[in-house]
Every structure is written in C-alpha cells, then in structure tokens.
mmCIF file of the N, C-alpha and C atoms, coordinates in Angstrom:
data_MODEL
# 
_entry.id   MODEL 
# 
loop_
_atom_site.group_PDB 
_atom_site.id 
_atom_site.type_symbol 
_atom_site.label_atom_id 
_atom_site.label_alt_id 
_atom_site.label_comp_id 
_atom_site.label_asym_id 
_atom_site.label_entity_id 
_atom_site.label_seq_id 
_atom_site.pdbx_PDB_ins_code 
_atom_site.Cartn_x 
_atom_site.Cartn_y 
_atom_site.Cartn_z 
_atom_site.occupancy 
_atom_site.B_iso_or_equiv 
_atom_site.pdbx_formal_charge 
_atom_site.auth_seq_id 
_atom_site.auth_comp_id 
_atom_site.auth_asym_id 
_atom_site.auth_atom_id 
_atom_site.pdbx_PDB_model_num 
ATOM 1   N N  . UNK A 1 1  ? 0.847   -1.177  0.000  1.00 0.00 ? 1  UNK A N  1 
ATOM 2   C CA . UNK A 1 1  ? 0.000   0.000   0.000  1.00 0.00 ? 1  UNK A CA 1 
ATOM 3   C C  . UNK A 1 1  ? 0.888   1.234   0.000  1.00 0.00 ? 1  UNK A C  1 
ATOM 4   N N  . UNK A 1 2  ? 0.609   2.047   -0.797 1.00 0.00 ? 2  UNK A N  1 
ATOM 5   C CA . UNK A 1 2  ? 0.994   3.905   -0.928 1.00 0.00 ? 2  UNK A CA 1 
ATOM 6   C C  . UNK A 1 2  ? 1.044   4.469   0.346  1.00 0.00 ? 2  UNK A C  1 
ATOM 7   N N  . UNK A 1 3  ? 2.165   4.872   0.984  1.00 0.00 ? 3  UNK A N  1 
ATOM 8   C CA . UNK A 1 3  ? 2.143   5.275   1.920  1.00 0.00 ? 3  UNK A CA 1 
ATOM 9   C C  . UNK A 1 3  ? 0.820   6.715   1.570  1.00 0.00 ? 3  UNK A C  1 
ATOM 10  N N  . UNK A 1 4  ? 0.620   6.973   0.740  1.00 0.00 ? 4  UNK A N  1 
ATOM 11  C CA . UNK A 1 4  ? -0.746  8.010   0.980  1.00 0.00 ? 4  UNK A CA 1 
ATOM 12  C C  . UNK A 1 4  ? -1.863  7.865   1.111  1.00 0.00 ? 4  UNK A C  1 
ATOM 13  N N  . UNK A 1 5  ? -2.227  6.169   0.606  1.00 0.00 ? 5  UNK A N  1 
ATOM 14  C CA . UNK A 1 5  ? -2.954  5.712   1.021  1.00 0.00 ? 5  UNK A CA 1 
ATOM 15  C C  . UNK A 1 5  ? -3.738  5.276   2.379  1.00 0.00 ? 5  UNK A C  1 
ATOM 16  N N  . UNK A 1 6  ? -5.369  5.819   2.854  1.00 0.00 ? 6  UNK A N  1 
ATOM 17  C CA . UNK A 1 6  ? -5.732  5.126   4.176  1.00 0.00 ? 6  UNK A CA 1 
ATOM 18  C C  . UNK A 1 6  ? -6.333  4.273   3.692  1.00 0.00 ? 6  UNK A C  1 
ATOM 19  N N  . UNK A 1 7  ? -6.327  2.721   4.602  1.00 0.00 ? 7  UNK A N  1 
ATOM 20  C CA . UNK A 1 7  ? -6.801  1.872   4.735  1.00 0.00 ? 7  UNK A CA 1 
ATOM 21  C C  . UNK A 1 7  ? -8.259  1.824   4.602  1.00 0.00 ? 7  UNK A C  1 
ATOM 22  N N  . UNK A 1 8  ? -8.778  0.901   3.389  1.00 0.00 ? 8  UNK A N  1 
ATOM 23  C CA . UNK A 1 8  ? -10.866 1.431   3.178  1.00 0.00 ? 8  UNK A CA 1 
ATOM 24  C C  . UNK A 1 8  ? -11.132 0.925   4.524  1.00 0.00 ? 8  UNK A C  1 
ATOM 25  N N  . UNK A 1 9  ? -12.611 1.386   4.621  1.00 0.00 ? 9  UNK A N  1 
ATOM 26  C CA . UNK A 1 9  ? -13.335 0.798   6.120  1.00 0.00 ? 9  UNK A CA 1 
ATOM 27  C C  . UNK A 1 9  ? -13.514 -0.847  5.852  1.00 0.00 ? 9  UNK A C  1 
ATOM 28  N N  . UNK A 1 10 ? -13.291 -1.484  4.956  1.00 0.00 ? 10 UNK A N  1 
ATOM 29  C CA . UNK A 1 10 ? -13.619 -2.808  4.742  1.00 0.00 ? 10 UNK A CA 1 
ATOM 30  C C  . UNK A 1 10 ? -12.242 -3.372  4.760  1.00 0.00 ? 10 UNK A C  1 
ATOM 31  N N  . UNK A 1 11 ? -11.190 -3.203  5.294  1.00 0.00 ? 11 UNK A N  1 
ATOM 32  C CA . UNK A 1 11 ? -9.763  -3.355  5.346  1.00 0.00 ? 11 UNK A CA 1 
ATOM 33  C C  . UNK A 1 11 ? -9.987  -4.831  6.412  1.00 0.00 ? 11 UNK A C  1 
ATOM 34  N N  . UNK A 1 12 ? -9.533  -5.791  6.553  1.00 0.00 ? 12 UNK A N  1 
ATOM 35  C CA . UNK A 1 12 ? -9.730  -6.678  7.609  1.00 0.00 ? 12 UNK A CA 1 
ATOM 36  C C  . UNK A 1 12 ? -9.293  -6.415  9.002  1.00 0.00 ? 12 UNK A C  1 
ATOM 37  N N  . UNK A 1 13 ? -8.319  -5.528  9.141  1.00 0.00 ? 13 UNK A N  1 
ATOM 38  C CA . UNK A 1 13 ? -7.619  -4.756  10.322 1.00 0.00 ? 13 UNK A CA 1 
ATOM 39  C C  . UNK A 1 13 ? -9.121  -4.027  10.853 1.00 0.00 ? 13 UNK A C  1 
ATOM 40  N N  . UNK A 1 14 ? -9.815  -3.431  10.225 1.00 0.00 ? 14 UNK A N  1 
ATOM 41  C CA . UNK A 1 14 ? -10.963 -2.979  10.823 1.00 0.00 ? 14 UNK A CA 1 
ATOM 42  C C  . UNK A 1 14 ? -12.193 -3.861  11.036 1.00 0.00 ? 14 UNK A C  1 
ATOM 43  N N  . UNK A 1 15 ? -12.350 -4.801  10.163 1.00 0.00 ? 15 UNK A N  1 
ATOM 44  C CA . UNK A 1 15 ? -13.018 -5.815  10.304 1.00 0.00 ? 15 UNK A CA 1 
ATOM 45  C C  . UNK A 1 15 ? -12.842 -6.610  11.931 1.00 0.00 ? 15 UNK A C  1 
ATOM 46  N N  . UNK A 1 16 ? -11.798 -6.792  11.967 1.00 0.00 ? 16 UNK A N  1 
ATOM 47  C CA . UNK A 1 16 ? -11.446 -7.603  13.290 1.00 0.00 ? 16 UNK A CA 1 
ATOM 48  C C  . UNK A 1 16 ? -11.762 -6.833  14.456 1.00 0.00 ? 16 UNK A C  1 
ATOM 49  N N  . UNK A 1 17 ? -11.437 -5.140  14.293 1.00 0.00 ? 17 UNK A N  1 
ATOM 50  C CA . UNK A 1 17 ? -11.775 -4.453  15.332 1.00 0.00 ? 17 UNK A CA 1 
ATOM 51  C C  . UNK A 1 17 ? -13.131 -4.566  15.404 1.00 0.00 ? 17 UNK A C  1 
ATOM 52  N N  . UNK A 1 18 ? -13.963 -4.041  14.945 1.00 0.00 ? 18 UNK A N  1 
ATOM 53  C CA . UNK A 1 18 ? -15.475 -4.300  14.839 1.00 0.00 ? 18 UNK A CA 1 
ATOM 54  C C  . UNK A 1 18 ? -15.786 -5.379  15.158 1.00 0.00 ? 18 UNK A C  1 
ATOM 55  N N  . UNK A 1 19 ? -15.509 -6.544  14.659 1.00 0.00 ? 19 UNK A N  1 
ATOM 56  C CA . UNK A 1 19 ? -15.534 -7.888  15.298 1.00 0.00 ? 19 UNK A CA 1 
ATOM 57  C C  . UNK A 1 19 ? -16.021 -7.979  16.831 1.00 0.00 ? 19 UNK A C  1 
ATOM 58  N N  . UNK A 1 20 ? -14.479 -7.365  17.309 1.00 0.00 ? 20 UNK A N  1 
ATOM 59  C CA . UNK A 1 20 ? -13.992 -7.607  18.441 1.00 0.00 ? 20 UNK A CA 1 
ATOM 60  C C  . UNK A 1 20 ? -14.538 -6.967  19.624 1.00 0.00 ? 20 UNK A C  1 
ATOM 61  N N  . UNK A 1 21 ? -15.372 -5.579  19.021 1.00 0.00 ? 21 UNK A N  1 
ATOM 62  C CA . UNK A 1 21 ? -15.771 -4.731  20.045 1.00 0.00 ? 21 UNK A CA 1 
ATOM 63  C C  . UNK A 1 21 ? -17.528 -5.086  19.685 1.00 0.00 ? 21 UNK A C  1 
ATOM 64  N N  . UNK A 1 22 ? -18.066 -5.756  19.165 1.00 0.00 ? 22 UNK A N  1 
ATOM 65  C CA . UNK A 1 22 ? -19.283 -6.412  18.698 1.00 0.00 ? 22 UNK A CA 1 
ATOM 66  C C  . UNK A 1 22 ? -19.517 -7.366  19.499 1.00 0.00 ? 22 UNK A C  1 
ATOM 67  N N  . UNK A 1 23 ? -18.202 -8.386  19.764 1.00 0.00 ? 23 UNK A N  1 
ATOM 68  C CA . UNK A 1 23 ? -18.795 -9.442  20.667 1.00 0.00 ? 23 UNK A CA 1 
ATOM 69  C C  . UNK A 1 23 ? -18.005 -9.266  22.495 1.00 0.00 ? 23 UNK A C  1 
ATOM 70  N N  . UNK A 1 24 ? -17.284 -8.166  22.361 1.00 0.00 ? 24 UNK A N  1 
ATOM 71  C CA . UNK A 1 24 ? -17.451 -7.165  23.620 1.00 0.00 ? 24 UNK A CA 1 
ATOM 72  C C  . UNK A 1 24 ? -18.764 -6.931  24.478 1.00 0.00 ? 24 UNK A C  1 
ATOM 73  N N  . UNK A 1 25 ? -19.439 -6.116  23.104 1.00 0.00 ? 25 UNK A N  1 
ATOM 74  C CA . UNK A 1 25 ? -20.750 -5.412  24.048 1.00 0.00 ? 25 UNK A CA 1 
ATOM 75  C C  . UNK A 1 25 ? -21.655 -6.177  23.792 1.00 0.00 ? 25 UNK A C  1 
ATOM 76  N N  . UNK A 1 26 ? -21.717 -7.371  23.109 1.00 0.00 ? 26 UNK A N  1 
ATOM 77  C CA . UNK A 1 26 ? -22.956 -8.724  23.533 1.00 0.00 ? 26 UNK A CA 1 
ATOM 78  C C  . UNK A 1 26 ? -22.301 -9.209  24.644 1.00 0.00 ? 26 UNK A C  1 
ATOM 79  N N  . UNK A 1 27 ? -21.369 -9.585  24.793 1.00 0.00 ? 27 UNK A N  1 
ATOM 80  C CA . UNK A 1 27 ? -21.375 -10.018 25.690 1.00 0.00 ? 27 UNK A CA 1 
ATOM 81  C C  . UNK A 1 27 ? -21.483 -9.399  27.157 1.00 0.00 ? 27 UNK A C  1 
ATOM 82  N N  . UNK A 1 28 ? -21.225 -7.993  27.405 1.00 0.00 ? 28 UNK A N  1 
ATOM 83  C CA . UNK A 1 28 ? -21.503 -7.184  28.655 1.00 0.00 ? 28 UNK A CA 1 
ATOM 84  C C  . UNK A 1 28 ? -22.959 -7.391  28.740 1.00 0.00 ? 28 UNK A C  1 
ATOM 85  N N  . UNK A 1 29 ? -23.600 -7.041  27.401 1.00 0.00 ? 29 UNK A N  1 
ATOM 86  C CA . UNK A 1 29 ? -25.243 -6.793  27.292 1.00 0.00 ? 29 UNK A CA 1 
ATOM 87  C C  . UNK A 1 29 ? -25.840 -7.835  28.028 1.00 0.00 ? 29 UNK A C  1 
ATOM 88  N N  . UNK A 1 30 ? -25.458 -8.943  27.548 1.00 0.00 ? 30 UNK A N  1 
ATOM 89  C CA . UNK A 1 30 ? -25.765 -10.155 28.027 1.00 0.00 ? 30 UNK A CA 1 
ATOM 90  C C  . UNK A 1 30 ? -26.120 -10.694 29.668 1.00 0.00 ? 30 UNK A C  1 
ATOM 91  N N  . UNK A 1 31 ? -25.285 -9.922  30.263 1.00 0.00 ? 31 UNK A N  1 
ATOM 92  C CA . UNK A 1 31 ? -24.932 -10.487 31.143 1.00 0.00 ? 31 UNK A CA 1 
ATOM 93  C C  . UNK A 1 31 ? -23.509 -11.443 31.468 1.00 0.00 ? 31 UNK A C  1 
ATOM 94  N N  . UNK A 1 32 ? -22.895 -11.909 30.760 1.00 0.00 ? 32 UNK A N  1 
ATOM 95  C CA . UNK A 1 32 ? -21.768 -13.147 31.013 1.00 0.00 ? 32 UNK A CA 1 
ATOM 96  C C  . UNK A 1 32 ? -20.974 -12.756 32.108 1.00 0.00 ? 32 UNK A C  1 
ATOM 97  N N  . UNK A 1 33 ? -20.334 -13.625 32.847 1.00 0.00 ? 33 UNK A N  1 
ATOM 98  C CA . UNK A 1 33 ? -19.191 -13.622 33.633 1.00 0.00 ? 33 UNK A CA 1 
ATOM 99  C C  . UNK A 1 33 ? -18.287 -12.282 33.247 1.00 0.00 ? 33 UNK A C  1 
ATOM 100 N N  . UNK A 1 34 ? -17.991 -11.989 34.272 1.00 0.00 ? 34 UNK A N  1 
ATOM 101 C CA . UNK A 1 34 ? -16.918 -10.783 35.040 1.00 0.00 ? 34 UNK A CA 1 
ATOM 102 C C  . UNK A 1 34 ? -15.824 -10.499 34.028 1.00 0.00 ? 34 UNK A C  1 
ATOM 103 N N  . UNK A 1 35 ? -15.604 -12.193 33.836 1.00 0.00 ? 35 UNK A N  1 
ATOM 104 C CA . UNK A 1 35 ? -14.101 -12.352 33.753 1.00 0.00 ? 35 UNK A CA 1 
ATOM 105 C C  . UNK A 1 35 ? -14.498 -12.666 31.987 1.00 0.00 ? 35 UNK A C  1 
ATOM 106 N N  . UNK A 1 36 ? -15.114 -13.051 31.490 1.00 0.00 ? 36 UNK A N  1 
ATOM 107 C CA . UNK A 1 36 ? -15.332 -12.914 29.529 1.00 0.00 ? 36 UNK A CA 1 
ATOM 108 C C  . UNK A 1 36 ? -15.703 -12.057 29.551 1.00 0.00 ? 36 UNK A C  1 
ATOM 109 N N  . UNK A 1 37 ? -16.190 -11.270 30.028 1.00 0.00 ? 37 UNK A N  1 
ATOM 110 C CA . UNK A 1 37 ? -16.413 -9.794  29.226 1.00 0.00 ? 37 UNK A CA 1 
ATOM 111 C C  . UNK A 1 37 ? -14.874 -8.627  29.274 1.00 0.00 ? 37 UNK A C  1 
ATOM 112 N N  . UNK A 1 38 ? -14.180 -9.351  30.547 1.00 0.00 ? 38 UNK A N  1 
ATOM 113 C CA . UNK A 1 38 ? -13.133 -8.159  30.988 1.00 0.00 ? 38 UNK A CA 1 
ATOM 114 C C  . UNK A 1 38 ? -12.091 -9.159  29.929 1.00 0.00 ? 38 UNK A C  1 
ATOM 115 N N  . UNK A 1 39 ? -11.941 -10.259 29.721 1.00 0.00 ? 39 UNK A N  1 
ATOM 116 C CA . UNK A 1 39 ? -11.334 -10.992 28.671 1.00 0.00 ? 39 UNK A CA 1 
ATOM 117 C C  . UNK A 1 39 ? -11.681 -10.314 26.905 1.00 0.00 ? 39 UNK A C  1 
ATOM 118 N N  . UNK A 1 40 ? -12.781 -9.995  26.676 1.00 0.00 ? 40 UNK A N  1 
ATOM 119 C CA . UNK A 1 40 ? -13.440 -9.920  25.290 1.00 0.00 ? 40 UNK A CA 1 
ATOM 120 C C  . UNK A 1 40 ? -12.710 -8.052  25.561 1.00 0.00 ? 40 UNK A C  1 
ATOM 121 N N  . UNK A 1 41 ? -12.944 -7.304  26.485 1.00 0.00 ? 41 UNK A N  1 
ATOM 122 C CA . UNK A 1 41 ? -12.597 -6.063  26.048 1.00 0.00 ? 41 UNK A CA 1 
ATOM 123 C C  . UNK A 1 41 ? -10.893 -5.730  25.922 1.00 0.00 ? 41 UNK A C  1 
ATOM 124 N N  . UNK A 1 42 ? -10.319 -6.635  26.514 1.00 0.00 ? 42 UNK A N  1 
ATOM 125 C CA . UNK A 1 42 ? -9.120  -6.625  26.573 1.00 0.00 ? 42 UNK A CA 1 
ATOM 126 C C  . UNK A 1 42 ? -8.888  -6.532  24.776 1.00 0.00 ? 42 UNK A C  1 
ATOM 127 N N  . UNK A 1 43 ? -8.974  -7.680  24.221 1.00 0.00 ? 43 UNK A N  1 
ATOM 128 C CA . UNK A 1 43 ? -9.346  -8.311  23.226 1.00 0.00 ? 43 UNK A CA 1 
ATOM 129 C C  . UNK A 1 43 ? -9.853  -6.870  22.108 1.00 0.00 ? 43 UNK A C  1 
ATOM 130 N N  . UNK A 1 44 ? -10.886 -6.692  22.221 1.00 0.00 ? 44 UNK A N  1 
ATOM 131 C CA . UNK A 1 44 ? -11.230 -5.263  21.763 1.00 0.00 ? 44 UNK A CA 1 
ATOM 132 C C  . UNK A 1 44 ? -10.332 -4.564  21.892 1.00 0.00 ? 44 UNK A C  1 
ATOM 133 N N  . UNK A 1 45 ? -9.761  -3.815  22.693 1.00 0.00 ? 45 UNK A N  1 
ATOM 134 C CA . UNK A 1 45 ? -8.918  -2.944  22.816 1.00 0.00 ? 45 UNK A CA 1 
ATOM 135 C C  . UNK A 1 45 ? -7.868  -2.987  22.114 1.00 0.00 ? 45 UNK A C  1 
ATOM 136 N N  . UNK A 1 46 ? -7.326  -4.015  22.283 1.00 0.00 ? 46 UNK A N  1 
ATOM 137 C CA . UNK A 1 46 ? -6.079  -4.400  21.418 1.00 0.00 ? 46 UNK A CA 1 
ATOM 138 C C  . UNK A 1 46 ? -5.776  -4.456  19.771 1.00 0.00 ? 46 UNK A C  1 
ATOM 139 N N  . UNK A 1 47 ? -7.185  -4.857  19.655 1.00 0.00 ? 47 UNK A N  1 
ATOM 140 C CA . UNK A 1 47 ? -7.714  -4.723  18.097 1.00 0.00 ? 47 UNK A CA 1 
ATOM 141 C C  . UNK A 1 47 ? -7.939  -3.109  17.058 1.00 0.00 ? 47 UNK A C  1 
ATOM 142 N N  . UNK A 1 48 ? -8.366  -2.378  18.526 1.00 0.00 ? 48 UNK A N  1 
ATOM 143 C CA . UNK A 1 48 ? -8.471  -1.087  18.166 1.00 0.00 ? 48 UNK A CA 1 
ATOM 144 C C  . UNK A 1 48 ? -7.352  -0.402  17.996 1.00 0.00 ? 48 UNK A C  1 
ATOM 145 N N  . UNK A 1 49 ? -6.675  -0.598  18.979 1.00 0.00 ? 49 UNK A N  1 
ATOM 146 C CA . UNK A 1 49 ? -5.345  0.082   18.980 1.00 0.00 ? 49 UNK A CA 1 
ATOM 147 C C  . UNK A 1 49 ? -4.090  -0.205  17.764 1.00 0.00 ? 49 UNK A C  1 
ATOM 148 N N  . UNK A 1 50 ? -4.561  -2.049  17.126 1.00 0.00 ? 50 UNK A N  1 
ATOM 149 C CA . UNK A 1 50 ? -3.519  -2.349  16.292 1.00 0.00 ? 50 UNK A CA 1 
ATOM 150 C C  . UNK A 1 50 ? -4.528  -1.741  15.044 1.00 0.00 ? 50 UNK A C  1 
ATOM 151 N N  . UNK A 1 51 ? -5.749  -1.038  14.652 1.00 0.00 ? 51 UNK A N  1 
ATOM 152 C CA . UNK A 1 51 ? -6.304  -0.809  13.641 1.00 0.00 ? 51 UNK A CA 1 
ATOM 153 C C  . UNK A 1 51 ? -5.783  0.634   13.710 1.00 0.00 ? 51 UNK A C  1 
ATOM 154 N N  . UNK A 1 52 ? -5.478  1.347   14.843 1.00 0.00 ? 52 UNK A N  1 
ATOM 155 C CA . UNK A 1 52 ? -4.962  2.738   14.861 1.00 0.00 ? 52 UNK A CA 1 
ATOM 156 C C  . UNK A 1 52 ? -3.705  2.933   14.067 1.00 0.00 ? 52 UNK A C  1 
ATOM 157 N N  . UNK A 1 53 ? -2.999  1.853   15.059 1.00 0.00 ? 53 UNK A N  1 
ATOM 158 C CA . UNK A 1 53 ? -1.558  1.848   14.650 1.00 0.00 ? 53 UNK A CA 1 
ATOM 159 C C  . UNK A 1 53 ? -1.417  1.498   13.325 1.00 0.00 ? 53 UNK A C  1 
ATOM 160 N N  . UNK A 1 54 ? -1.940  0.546   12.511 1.00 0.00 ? 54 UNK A N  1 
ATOM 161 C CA . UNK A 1 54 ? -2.083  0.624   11.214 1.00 0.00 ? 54 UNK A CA 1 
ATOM 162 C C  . UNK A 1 54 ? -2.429  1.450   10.313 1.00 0.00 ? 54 UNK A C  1 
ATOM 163 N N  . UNK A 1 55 ? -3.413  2.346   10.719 1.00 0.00 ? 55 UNK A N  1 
ATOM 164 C CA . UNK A 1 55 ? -3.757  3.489   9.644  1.00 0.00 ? 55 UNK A CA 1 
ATOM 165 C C  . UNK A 1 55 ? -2.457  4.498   9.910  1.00 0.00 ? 55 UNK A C  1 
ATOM 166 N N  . UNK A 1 56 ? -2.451  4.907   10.901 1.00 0.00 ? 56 UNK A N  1 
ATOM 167 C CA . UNK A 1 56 ? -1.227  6.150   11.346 1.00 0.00 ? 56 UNK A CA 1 
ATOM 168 C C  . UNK A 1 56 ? 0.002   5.598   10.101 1.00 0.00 ? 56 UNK A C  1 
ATOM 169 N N  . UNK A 1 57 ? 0.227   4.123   10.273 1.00 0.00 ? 57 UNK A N  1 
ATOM 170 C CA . UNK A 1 57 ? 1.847   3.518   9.775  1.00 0.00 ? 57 UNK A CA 1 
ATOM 171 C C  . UNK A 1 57 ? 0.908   3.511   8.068  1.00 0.00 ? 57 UNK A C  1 
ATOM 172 N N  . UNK A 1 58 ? 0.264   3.415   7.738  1.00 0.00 ? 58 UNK A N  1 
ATOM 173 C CA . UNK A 1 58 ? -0.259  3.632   6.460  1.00 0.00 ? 58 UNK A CA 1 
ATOM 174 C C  . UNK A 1 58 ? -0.263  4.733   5.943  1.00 0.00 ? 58 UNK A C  1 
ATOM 175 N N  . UNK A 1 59 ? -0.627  6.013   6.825  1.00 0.00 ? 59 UNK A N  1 
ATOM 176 C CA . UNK A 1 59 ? -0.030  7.375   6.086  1.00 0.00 ? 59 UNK A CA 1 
ATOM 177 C C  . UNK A 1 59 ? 1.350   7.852   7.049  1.00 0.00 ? 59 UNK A C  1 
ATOM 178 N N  . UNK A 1 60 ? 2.033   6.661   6.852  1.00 0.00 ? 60 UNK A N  1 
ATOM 179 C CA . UNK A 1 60 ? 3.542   7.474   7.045  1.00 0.00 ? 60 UNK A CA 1 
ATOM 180 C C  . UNK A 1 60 ? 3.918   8.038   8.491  1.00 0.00 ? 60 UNK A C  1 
ATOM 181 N N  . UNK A 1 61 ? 2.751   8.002   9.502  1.00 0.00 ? 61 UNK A N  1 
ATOM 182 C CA . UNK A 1 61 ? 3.286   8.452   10.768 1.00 0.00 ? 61 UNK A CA 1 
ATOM 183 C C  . UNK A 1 61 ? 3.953   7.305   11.776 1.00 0.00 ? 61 UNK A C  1 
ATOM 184 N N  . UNK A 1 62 ? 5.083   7.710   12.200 1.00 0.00 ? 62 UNK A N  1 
ATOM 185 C CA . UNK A 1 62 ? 5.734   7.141   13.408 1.00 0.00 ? 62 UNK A CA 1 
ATOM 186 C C  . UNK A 1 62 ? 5.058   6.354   14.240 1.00 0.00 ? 62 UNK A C  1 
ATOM 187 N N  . UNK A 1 63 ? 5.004   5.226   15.431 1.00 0.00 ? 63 UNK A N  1 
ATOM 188 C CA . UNK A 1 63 ? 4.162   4.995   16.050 1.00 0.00 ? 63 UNK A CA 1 
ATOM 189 C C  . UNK A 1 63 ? 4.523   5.895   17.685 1.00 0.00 ? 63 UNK A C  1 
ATOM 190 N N  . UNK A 1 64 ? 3.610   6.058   18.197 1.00 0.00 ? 64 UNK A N  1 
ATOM 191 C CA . UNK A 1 64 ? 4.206   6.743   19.673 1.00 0.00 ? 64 UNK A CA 1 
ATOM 192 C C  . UNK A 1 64 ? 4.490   5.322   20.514 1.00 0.00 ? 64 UNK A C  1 
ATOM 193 N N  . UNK A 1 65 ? 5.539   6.042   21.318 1.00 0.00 ? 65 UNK A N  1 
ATOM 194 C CA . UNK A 1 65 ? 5.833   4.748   22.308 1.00 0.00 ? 65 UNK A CA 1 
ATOM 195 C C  . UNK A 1 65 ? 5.934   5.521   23.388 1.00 0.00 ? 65 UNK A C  1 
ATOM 196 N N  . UNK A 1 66 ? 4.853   5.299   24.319 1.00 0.00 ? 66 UNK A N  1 
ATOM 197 C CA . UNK A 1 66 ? 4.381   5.522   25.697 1.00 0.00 ? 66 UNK A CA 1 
ATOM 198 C C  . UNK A 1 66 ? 4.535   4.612   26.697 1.00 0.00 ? 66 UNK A C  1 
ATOM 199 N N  . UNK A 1 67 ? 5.675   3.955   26.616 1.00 0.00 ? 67 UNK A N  1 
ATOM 200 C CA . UNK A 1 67 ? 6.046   2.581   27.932 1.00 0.00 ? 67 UNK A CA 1 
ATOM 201 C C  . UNK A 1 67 ? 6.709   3.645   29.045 1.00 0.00 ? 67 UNK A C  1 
# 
C-alpha cells in the first residue's frame, strides 16, 4: 500500500476491530461472567489500537511509544 494511502473501512484490520468490540458489548449486554467480558474487552482494545496503529503507519506516521 501507498504510503498516501488510508486503509478502506472494509480493510480486515478494521473488520477484526469491529468484530472484536461487537462481541465485547454482547457479551456485557448479556450479562456473562466478570471475567469474559473483561477478557473480550481486553481483546477489543487491542484490536483497536492495532487498527490505529495501522492506519497512522499507512499514512507514514511514526508509532508513539508511551512505555
């Protein structure tokens, strides 16, 4: 990909995020255990953050490193 290029919304990197934060909030909605929902958002989160980090590194920006 062109570094000038952003990633379409149908990119699978976003797919997975959506995914991920979809069966997040069924599962809070739901009701489930403490511990799969705090498992599923983890999960989410991570997805979001690597769909961030992908678009940013798709138009050419640095990633921040906040450790």
């Amino acid at each position: 990909m062109d570094k000038t290029e952003v990633p379409m919304p149908d990119h699978p990197v976003y797919q997975d995020a959506t995914e991920a934060l979809r069966q997040y909030l069924e599962a809070k909605e739901s009701g489930a255990p403490a511990q799969e929902v705090e498992r599923l958002r983890l999960i989410a989160d991570a997805q979001i953050k690597a769909a961030s980090a992908y678009q940013l590194d798709s138009m050419g920006y640095q990633p921040i490193d906040r450790q």
